[in-house]
C-alpha positions as CSV (number, residue, x, y, z in Angstrom):
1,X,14.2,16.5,-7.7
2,X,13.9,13.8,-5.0
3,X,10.8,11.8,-4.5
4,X,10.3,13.2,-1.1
5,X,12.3,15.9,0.4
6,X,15.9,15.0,2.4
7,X,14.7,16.4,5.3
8,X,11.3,14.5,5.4
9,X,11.3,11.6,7.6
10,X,8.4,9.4,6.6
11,X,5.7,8.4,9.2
12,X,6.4,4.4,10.4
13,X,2.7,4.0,11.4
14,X,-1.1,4.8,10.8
15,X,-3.6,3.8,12.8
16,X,-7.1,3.9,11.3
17,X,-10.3,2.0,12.5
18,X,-9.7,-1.6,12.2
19,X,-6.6,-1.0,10.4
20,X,-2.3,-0.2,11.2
21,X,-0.2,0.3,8.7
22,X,3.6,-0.1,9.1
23,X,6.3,-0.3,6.6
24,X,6.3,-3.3,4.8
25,X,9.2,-5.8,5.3
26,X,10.3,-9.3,5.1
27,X,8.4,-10.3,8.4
28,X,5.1,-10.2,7.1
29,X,6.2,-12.6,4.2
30,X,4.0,-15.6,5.5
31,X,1.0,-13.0,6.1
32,X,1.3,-11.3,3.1
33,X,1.6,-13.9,0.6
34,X,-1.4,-15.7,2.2
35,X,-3.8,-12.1,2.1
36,X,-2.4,-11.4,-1.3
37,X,-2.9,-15.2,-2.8
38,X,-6.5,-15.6,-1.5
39,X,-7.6,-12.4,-3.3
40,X,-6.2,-12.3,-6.5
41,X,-9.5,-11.9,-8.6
42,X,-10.7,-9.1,-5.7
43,X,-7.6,-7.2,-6.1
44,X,-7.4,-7.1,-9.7
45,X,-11.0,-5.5,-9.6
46,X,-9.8,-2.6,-7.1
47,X,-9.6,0.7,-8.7
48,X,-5.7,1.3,-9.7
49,X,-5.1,-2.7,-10.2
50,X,-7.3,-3.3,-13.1
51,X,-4.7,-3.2,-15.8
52,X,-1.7,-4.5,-13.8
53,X,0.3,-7.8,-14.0
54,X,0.1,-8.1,-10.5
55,X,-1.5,-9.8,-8.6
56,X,0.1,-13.5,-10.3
57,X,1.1,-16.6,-9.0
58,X,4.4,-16.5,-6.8
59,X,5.8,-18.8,-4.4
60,X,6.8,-18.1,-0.5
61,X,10.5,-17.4,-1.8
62,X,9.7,-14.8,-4.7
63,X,7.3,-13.4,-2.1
64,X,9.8,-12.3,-0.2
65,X,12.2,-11.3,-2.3
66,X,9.5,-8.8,-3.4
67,X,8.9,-7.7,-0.2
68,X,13.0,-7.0,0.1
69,X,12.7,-5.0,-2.8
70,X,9.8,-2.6,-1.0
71,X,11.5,-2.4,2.2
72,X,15.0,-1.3,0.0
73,X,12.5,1.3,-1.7
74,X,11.3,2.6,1.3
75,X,15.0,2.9,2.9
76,X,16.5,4.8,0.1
77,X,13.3,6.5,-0.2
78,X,12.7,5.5,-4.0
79,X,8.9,4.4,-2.7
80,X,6.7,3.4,0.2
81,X,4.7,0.3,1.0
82,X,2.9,-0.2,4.0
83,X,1.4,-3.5,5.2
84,X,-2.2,-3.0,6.3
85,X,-2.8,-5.6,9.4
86,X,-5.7,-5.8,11.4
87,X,-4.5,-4.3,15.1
88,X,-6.0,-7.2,17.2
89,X,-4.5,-10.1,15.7
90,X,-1.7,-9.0,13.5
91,X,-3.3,-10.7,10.5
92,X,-2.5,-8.9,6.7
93,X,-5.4,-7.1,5.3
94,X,-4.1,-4.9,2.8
95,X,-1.1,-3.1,1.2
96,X,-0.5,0.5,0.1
97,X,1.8,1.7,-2.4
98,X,3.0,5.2,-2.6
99,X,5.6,5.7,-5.4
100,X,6.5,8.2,-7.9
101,X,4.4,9.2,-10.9
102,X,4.8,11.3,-13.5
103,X,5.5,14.7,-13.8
104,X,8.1,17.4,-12.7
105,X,7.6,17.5,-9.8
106,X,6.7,14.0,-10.1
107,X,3.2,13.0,-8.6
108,X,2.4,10.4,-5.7
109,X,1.1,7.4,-7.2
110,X,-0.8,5.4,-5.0
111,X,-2.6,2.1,-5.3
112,X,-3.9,0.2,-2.0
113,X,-5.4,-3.2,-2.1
114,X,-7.7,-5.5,0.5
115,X,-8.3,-9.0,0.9
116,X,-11.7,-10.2,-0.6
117,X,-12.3,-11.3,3.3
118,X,-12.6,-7.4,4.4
119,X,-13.4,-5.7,1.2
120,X,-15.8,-3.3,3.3
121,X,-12.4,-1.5,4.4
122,X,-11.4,-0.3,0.7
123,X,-12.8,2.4,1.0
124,X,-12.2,3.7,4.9
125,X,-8.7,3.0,4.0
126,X,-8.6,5.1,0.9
127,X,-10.3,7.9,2.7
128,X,-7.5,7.6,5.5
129,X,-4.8,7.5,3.4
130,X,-5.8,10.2,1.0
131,X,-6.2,12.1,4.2
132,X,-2.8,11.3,5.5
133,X,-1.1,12.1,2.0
134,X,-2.7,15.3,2.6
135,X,-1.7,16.3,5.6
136,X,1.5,14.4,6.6
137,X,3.5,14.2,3.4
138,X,5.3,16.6,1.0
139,X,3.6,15.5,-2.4
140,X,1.8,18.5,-4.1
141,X,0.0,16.0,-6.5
142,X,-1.6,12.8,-5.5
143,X,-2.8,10.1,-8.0
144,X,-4.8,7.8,-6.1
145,X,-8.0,5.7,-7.8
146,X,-11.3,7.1,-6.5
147,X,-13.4,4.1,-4.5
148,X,-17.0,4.3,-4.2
149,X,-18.7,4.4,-0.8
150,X,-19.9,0.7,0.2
151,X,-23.9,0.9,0.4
């Protein structure tokens, strides 16, 4: 069975408050590698990145040849990374992944990272997304780190 359905055309955009996500793609290389690269120790502590091997160092160029690799994912549908950016200046806050699991049928795995700068939007951008899962995409099991409300 396919990650997503054939007939399933998934969404290009999600607007939350103080965040849009669009697909992820070489054109947010610069912005990407500079949210990503100022946050490594934050986003290692975010539920679902703890025992990863990424975040590590990478240069400009192996940036982006990691961002091709998402945005070939999310053409042939193999997985799906968005690009969190703040909506009044364009600036890279985040990044959520949404690729398969385990499982038959397999499950959603999801991970979603922000810079140490906005860390007070972890968690309205895991609520959002779970939410979006939910009701705009075809998984019928989501695996997706619980965050803790910010006091």
């Amino acid at each position: 069975m396919s990650f997503v359905p054939e007939d399933f055309e998934p969404p290009r955009r999600l607007l939350l408050p103080g965040m849009l996500l669009e697909p992820l793609t070489a054109a947010h290389n610069e912005r990407d590698h500079i949210a990503w690269s100022s946050s490594m120790a934050h986003i290692r502590s975010t539920p679902g990145f703890e025992a990863r091997s990424w975040p590590h160092e990478m240069t400009l160029d192996q940036n982006l040849a990691d961002l091709k690799g998402h945005a070939r994912d999310f053409e042939q549908r193999r997985g799906f990374t968005y690009t969190v950016l703040d909506p009044a200046t364009g600036d890279v806050i985040g990044c959520v992944y949404i690729y398969p699991g385990d499982g038959d049928p397999p499950a959603a795995q999801v991970r979603s990272w922000v810079t140490a700068a906005r860390a007070e939007l972890d968690e309205p951008l895991h609520r959002g997304v779970s939410e979006w899962l939910h009701d705009a995409w075809p998984f019928l099991r989501i695996e997706y780190a619980e965050r803790r409300p910010q006091v």
